[in-house]
Every structure is written in structure tokens, then in C-alpha cells.
VMD Tcl script that draws the C-alpha trace (Angstrom):
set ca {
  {-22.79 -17.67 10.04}
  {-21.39 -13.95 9.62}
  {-23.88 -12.03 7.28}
  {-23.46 -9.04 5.53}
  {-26.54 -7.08 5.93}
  {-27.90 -3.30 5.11}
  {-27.75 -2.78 9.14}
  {-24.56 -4.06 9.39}
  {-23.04 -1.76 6.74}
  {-25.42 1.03 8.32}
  {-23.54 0.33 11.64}
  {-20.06 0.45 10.33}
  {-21.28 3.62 8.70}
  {-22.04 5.30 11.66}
  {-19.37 4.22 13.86}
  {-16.65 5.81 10.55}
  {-18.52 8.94 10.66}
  {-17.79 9.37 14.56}
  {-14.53 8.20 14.46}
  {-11.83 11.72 13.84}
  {-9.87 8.75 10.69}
  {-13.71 8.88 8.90}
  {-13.15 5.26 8.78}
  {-14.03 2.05 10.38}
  {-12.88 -1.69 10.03}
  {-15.46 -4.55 11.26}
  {-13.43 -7.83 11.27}
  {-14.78 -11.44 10.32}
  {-11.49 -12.83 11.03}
  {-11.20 -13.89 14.72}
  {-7.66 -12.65 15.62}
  {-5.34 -10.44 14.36}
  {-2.75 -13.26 13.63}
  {-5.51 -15.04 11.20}
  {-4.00 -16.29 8.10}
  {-6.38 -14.39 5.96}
  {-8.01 -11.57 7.19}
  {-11.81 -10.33 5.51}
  {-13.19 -7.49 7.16}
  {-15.11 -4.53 6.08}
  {-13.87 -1.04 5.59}
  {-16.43 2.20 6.05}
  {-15.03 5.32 4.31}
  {-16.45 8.69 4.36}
  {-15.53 11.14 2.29}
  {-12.09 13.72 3.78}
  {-11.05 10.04 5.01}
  {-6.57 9.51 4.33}
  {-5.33 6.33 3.50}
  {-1.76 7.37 2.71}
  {-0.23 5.54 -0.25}
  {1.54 2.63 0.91}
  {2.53 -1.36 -0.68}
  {2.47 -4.23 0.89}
  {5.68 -6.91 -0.28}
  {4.14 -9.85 0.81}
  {0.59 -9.77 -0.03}
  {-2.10 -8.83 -2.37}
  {-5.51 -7.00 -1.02}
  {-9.19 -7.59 -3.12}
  {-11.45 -4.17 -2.50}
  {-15.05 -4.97 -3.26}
  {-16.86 -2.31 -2.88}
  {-20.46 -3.16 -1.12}
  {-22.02 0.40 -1.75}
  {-21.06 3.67 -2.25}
  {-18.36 4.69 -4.42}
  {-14.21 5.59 -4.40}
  {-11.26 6.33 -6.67}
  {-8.03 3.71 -6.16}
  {-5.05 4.98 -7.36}
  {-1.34 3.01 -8.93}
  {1.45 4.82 -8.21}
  {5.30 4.56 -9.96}
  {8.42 4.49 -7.36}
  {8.50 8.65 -8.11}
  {4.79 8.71 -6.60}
  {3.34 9.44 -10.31}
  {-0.12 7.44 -11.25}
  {0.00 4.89 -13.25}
  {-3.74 3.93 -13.10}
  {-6.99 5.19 -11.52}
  {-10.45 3.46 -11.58}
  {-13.56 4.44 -10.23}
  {-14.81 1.72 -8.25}
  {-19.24 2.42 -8.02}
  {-21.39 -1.13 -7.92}
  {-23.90 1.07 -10.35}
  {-21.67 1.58 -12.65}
  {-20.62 -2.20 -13.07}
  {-17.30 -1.55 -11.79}
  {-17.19 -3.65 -8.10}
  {-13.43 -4.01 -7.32}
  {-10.13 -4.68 -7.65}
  {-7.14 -6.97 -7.00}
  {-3.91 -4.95 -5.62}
  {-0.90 -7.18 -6.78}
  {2.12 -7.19 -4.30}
  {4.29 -4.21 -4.13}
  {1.98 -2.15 -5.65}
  {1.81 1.54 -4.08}
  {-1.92 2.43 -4.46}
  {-4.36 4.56 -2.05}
  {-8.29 5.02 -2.14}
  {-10.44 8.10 -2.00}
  {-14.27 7.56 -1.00}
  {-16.23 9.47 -2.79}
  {-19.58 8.93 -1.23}
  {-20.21 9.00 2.12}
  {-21.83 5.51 3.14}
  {-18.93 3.76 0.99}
  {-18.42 0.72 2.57}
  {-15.95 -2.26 1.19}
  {-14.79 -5.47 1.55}
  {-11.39 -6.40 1.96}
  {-9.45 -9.97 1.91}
  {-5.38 -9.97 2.48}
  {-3.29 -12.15 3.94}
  {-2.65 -12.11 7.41}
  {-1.22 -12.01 10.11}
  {-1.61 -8.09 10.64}
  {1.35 -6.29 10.96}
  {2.08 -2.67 10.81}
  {3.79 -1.46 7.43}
  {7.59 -0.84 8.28}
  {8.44 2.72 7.05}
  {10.10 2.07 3.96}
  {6.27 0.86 2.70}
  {5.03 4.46 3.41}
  {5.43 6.22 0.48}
  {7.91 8.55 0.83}
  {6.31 11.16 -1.54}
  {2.96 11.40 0.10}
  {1.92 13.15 3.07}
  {2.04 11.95 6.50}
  {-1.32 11.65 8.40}
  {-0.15 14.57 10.71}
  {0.64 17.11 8.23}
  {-3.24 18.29 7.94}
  {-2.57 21.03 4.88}
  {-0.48 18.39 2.70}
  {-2.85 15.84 3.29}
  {-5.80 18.31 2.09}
  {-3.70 19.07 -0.65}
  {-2.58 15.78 -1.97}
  {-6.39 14.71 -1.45}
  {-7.65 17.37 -3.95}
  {-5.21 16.98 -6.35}
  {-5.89 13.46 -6.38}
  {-9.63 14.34 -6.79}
  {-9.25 16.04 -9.58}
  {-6.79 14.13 -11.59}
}
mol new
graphics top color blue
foreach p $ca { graphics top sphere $p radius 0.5 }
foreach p [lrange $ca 0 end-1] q [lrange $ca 1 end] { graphics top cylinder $p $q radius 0.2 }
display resetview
């Protein structure tokens, strides 16, 4: 039995909060070649997930505690939709169809979520990078494009 308890999300907490990403994976599935792969994802706040798609898979976000923003995007990088995703608000999570460019924000630190996509892993080839977002190196576009996505 894998349970999902408070010191389990308390754990994966901690460990995102000491890692320099401000975010930490804790995997159910057994190896990264899995067919389906369920794992949870601890976000703190400052934390980049650069906009990206995936062209073979969809990804479910539940979100366990805490809260985020997930973002659509258009081809030109504009937004096409934005929730707020907070369990006390009745709003739990989302289903990211295939080829969808999105990205999350936490907004709370302690946001923790689950995820569930198709496996196996692989890394996303370039061209599912979104060419109008900011790498992960480029520290003062990643700031920027992380505020203006806060405020919009």
C-alpha cells in the first residue's frame, strides 16, 4: 500500500524548499520506464516550470494542498486560459490535453500536487520548450515572465 499522508506531503515539502528548483517529485511508480507514472510534485513559491507540451500525452494536476495558477498558452505564447487551482476554493485540478503548452505557478508555499501521465519518462525534445518563454538559466527573464504571469 502507498499512502498519501500529512507527513508524507510535509516531507516532500521540506525536501522542495532545500532543493535550489523549489521543487520536489516523490514517485509511486517503480521505474522511470513505467507505463503510467503518479507521483507527487512539491512547489514553493519563486519555483520555474517553463512552459512546455507534451505530443503524446495528457497530465491530471490534483492539487493535495496549497494553491497555484496553470496557465494555456496559443503557438505565439499568448494565454488562452488561467485557473486558480486551491482545494478551499472547490477548484482541485485539471486535465492538460495533448499538445497543450501550459505552465504552473505555486502560489503557496506547502503546495503540493498530484500528477498522473503516461510514461515512460523522457526528456522533452527542444521543439516542446516553448520558444517564447525563458530558459531556466536566464535568472532576470525568468523573474520577469514569473511576475507578469502573476499578475495577469
Amino acid at each position: 500500500m502507498k499512502l498519501i499522508t500529512e507527513e508524507l506531503l510535509d516531507m516532500v515539502t521540506a525536501q522542495a524548499k532545500e532543493n535550489p528548483r523549489l521543487r520536489m517529485n516523490h514517485n509511486f511508480h517503480a521505474t522511470m520506464d513505467a507505463p503510467i507514472h503518479r507521483l507527487l510534485n512539491a512547489l514553493e513559491p519563486g519555483t520555474y516550470l517553463p512552459p512546455h507540451r507534451h505530443t503524446d500525452k495528457e497530465e491530471t494536476y490534483l492539487v493535495l494542498r496549497g494553491s497555484l495558477l496553470a496557465f494555456f498558452y496559443d503557438e505565439e505564447g499568448n494565454v488562452t486560459e488561467k485557473v486558480r487551482l486551491n482545494p478551499s476554493e472547490g477548484k482541485y485540478g485539471l486535465e492538460i490535453p495533448p499538445c497543450t503548452w501550459h505552465s504552473i505557478i505555486a502560489l503557496e508555499s506547502g503546495t503540493v500536487i498530484f500528477e498522473i501521465k503516461k510514461g515512460p519518462y523522457q526528456p522533452l525534445p527542444p521543439e516542446d520548450l516553448a520558444p517564447w518563454a525563458p530558459l531556466p538559466s536566464d535568472g532576470e527573464g525568468v523573474e520577469a515572465f514569473m511576475k507578469r504571469m502573476s499578475e495577469f
